[in-house]
DRENVOVO-316786 format. One record per residue (C-alpha): residue number from 1; x, y, z. Coordinates in steps of 0.25 Angstrom, whole numbers. Example, Ala and Ser with C-alpha at 12.3 -4.5 7.8 and 13.67 -1.06 7.14 Angstrom:
BEGIN
site k 1; east 49; north -18; up 31
site k 2; east 55; north -4; up 29
% end
This chain:
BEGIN
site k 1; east 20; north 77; up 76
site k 2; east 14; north 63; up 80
site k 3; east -2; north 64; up 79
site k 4; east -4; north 50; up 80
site k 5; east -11; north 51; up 98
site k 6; east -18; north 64; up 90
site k 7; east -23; north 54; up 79
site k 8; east -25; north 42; up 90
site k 9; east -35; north 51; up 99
site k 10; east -42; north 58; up 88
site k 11; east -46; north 41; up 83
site k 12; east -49; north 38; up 100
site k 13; east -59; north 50; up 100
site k 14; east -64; north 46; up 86
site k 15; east -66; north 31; up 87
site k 16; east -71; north 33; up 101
site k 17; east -63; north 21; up 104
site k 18; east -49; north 16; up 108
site k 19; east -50; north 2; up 103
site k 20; east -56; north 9; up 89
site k 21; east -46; north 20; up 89
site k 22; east -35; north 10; up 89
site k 23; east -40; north 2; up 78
site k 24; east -41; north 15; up 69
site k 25; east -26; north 19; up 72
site k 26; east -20; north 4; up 72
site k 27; east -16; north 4; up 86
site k 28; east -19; north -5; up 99
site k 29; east -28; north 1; up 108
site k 30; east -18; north 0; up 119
site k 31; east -9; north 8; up 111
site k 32; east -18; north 19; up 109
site k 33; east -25; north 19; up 123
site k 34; east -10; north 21; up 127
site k 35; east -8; north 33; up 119
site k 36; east -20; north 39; up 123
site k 37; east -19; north 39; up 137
site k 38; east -2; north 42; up 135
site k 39; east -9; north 54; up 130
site k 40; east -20; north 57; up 138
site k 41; east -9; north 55; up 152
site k 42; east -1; north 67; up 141
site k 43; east -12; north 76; up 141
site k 44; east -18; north 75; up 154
site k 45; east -32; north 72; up 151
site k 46; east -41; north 60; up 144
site k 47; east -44; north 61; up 129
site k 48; east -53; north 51; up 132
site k 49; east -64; north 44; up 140
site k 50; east -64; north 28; up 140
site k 51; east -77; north 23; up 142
site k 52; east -86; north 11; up 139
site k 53; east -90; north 18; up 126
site k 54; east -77; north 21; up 122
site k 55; east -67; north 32; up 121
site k 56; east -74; north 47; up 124
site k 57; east -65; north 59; up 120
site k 58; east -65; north 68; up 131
site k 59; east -64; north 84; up 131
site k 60; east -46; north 84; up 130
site k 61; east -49; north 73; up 120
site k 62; east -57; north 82; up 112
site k 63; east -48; north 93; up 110
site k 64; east -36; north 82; up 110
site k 65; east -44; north 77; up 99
site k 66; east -47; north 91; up 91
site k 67; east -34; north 97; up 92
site k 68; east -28; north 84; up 89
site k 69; east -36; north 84; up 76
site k 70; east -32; north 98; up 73
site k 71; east -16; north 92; up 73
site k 72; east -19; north 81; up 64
site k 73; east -25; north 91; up 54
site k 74; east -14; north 100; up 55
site k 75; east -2; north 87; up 53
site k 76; east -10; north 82; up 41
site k 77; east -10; north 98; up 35
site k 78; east 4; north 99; up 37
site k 79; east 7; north 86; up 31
site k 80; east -2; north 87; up 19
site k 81; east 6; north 100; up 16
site k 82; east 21; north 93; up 18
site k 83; east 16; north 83; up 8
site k 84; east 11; north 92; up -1
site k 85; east 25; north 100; up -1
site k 86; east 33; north 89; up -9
site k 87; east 21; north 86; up -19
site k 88; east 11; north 90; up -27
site k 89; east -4; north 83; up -21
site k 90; east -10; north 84; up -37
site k 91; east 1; north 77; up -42
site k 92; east 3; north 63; up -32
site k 93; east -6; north 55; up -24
site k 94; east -1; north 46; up -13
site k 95; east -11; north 35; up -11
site k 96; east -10; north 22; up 0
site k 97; east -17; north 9; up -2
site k 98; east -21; north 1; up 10
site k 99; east -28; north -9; up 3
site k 100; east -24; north -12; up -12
site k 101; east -36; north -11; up -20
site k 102; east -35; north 6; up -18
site k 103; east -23; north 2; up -27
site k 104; east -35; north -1; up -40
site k 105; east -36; north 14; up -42
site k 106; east -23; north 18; up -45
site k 107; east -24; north 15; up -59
site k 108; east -37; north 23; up -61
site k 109; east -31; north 34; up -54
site k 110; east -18; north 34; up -63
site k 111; east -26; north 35; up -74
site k 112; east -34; north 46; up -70
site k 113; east -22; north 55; up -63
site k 114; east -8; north 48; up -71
site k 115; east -1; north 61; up -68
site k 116; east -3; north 58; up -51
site k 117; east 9; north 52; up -44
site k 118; east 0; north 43; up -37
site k 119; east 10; north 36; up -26
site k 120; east 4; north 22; up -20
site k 121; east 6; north 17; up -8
site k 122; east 0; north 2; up -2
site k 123; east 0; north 4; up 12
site k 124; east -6; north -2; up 26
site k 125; east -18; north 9; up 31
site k 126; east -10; north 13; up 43
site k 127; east 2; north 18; up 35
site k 128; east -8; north 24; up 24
site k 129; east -15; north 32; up 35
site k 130; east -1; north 37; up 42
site k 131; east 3; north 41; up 25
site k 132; east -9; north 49; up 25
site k 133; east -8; north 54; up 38
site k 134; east 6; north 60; up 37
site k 135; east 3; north 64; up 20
site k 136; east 12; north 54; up 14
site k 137; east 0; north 49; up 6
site k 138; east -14; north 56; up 0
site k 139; east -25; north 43; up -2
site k 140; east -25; north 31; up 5
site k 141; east -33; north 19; up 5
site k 142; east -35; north 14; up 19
site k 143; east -43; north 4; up 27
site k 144; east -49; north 7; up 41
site k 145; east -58; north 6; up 51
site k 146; east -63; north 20; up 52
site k 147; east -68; north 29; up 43
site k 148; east -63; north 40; up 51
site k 149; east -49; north 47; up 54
site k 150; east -42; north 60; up 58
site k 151; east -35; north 64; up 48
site k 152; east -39; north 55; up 35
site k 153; east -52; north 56; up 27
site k 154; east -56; north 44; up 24
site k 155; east -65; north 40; up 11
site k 156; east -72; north 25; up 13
site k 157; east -70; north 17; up 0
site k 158; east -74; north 4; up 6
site k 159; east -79; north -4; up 18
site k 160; east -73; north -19; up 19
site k 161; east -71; north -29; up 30
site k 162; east -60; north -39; up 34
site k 163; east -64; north -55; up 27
site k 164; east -57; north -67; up 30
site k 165; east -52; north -75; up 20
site k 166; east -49; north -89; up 23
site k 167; east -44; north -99; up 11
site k 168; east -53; north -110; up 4
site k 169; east -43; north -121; up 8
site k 170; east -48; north -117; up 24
site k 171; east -62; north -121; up 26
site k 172; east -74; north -111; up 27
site k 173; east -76; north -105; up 39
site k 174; east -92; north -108; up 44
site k 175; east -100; north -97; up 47
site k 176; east -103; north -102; up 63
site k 177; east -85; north -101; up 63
site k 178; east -86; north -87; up 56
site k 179; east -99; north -81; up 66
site k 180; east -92; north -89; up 79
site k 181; east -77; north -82; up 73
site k 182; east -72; north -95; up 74
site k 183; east -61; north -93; up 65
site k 184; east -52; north -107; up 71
site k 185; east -51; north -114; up 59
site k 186; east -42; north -103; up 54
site k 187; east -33; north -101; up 67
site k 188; east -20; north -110; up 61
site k 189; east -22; north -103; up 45
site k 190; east -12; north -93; up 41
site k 191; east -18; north -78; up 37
site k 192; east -14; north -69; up 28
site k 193; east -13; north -55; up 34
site k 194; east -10; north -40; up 31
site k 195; east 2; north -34; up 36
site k 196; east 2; north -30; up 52
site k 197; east 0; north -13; up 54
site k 198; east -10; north -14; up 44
site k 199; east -24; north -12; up 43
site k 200; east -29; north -26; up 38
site k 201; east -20; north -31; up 47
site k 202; east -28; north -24; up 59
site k 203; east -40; north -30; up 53
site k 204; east -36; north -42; up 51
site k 205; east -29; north -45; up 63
site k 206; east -43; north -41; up 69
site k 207; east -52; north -50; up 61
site k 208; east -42; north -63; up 67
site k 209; east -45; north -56; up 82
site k 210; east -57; north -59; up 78
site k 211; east -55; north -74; up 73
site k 212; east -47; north -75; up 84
site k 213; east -35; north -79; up 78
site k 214; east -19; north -78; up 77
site k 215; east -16; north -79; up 63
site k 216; east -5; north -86; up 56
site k 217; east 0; north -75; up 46
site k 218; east 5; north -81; up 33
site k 219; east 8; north -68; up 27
site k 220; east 3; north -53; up 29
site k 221; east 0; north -46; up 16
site k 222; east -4; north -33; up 14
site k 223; east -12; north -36; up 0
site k 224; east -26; north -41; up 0
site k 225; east -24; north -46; up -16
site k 226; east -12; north -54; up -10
site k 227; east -20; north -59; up 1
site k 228; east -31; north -63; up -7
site k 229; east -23; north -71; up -16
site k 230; east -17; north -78; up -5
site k 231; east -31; north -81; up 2
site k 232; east -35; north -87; up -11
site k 233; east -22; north -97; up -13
site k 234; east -25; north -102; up 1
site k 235; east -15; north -98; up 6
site k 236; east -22; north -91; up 22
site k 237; east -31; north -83; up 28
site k 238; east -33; north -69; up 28
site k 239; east -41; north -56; up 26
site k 240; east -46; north -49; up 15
site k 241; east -56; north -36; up 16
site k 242; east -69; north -37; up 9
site k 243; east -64; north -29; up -2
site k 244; east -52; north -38; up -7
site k 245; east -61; north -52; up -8
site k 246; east -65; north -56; up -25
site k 247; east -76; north -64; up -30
site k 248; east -64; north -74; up -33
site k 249; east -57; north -76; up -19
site k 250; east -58; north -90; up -15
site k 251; east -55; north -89; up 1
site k 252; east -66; north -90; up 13
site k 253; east -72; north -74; up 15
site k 254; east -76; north -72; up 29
site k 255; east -81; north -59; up 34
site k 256; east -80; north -54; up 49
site k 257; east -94; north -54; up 56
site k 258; east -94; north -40; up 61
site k 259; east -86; north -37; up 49
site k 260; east -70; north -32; up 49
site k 261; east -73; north -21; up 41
site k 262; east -64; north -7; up 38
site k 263; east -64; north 4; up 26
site k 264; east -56; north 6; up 15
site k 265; east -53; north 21; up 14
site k 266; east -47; north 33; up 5
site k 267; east -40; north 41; up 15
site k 268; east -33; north 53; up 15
site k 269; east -30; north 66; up 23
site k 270; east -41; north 75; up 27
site k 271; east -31; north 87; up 24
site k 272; east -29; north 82; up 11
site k 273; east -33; north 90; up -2
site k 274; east -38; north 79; up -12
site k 275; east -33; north 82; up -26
site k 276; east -40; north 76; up -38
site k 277; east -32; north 64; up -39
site k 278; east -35; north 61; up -24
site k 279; east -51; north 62; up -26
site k 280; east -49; north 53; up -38
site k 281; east -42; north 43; up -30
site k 282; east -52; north 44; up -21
site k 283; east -62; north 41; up -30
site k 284; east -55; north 29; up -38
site k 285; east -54; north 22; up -22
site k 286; east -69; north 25; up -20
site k 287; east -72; north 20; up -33
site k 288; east -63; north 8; up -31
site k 289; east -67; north 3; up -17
site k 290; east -83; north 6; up -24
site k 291; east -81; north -5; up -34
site k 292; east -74; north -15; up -23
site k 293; east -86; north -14; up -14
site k 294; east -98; north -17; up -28
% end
């Protein structure tokens, strides 16, 4: 059964918005506008009211909305018990990484539990979330905008923002350039970016909206180590969050005024049962993403 126009309306009515709503589900807004109205012409009646202010839910978007969640809870149910037909929940854990400091725990975490079969997986947020979604995977570390979703709970471990890192070799940006977002003298460099369908990439590709430029790409790579060690060989410009810069990087750090900032977050199904090893894990991330932040 596809749930995904369930999921899309249930983020419309919750964000109150279209162009926020889309962000949250890493489509354009025309693409979702299109959805919504394909289905409100299917139904026969709005979901929604478009003002000014925003999107207001209406009273068939209400009972859409409810009945819609309802299904959501029911698939998650009946997946959380398919999974659980092939395998025993105390005995494995299947965890995703979206950013790869969440991978520092594992070794504390073998040590405490060596008898789990603790299957890892470094994935981009959006594939993460569809994994949890569909129960192919128990814990994830994830990066987003909101702390809200339907069907996954999520557990804040950190707050960061988007920097830009430009190479010594280029020289420093003023802070008149930086409050004007004059950003031309780096309009013919070469970046370094994340891979596209990604979560950074979203971010990313949203901080050069902002700078107003069309990058040329050297290279797209997923790894913020691997990323930081070319920023510190001169080698382009780039992105880093907050959380990934040391004491010992040499390149140019310039934060966004307002800030680009998202979460990091534990997620995992709101049907799911957490054994020990899970709440463990849980607290080996928030221990983790505690001592980053100090």
């Amino acid at each position: 059964m596809d749930t995904k126009i369930i999921e899309y309306v249930i983020a419309i009515a919750e964000e109150k918005s279209l162009s926020k709503a889309a962000e949250r589900l890493y489509l354009t807004q025309p693409a979702l506008s299109q959805r919504l109205k394909a289905l409100e012409d299917e139904l026969g009646t709005p979901l929604f009211i478009r003002d000014k202010g925003g999107m207001t839910i209406t009273d068939a978007g209400r009972i859409y909305v409810n009945g819609g969640r309802s299904i959501l809870q029911i698939k998650q149910e009946a997946l959380g018990k398919l999974s659980g037909m092939d395998r025993n929940n105390k005995d494995r854990l299947r965890f995703g990484c979206a950013t790869s400091q969440a991978l520092e725990c594992i070794p504390a975490f073998r040590q405490q539990y060596p008898d789990i079969e603790l299957i890892t997986q470094r994935c981009d947020t959006p594939t993460a979330k569809e994994s949890l979604i569909m129960g192919r995977m128990d814990i994830a570390v994830l990066l987003t905008s909101s702390l809200q979703h339907s069907t996954l709970e999520y557990l804040p471990l950190s707050r960061a923002e988007v920097i830009l890192a430009v190479p010594r070799q280029h020289r420093e940006l003023t802070a008149q350039e930086r409050s004007q977002r004059d950003y031309g003298s780096l309009k013919d460099d070469y970046f370094i970016l994340s891979p596209p369908l990604s979560y950074s990439r979203d971010m990313e590709e949203q901080a050069l909206r902002i700078m107003g430029i069309q990058p040329k790409v050297l290279c797209e790579i997923r790894d913020n180590v691997s990323r930081r060690y070319m920023l510190n060989r001169n080698l382009g410009n780039g992105f880093l969050p907050s959380y990934s810069i040391r004491d010992e990087d040499t390149f140019y750090q310039y934060p966004f005024d307002p800030p680009l900032d998202f979460h990091v977050v534990a997620a995992y199904p709101k049907t799911l049962t957490l054994s020990e090893p899970m709440k463990y894990m849980l607290w080996l991330l928030l221990a983790l993403f505690e001592k980053r932040e100090k």
